[in-house]
C-alpha positions as CSV (number, residue, x, y, z in Angstrom):
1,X,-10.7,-12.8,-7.3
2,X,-12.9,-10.5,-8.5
3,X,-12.8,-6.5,-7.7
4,X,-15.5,-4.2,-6.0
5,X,-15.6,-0.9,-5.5
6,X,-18.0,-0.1,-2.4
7,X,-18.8,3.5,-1.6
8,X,-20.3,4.8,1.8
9,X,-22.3,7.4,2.8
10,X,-23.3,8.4,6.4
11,X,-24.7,12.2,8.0
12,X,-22.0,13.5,10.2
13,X,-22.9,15.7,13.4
14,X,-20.1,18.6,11.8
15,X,-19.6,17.9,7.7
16,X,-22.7,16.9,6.8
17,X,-23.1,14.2,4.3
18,X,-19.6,12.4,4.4
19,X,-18.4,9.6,1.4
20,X,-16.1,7.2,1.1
21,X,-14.9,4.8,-1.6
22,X,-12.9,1.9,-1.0
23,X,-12.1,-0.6,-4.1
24,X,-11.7,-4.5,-2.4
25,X,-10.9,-7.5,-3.9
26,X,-13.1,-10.7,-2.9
27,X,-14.4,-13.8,-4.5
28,X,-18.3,-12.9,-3.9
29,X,-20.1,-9.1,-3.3
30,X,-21.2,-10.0,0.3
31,X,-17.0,-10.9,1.1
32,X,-16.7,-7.4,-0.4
33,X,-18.8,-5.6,1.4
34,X,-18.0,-7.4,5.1
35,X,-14.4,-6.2,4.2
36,X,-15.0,-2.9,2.6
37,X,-16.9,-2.0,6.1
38,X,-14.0,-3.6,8.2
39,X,-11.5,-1.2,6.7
40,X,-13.9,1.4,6.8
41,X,-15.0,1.5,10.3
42,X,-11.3,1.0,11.5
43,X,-10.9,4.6,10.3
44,X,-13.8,6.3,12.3
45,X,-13.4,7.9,15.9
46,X,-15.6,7.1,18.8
47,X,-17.9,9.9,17.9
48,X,-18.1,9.3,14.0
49,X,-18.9,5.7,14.4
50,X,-22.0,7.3,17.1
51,X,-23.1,9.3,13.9
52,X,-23.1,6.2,11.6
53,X,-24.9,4.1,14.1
54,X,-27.3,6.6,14.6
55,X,-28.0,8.0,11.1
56,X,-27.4,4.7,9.1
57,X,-24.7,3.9,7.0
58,X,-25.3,3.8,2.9
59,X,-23.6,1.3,1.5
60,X,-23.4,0.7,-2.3
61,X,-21.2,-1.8,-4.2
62,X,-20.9,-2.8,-7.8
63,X,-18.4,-5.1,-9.7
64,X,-15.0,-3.6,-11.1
65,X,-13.8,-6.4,-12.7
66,X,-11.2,-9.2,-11.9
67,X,-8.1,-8.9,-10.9
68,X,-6.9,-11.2,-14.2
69,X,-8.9,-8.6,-16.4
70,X,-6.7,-5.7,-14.7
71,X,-3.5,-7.3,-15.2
72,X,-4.5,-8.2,-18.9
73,X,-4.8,-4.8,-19.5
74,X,-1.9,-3.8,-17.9
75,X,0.1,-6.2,-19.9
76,X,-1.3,-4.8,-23.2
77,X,-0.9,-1.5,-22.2
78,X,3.2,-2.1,-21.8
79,X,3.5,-4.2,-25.1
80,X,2.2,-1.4,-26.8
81,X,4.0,1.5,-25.0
């Protein structure tokens, strides 16, 4: 599995320009983003979701790394703490 961090962006009727970054693990970019924008919408009201629709939603995702890469680190990190 492979991590992606996916940020959002979206005009709001009352703050503006609003972003959001979510880091998801998947095994492609396109599994990324369909989760990233799962979790995501889940966490808009009625009217925020209107505002997304409406203006578009900017989305932008780029590899992190894999998840055997971060717990390689981690590992080194405590041997030589």
């Amino acid at each position: 599995m492979k991590t992606f961090e996916v940020q959002f962006r979206y005009q709001d009727r009352t703050e503006g320009t609003v972003e959001s970054t979510v880091k998801v693990e998947a095994s492609s970019l396109p599994g990324a983003v369909g989760k990233a924008v799962r979790e995501f919408v889940k966490g808009l009201d009625r009217k925020q979701r209107f505002d997304m629709n409406k203006n578009g939603l900017e989305i932008t995702a780029k590899p992190v790394g894999t998840a055997s890469e971060a717990q390689a680190a981690k590992s080194e990190e405590a041997a030589a703490g």
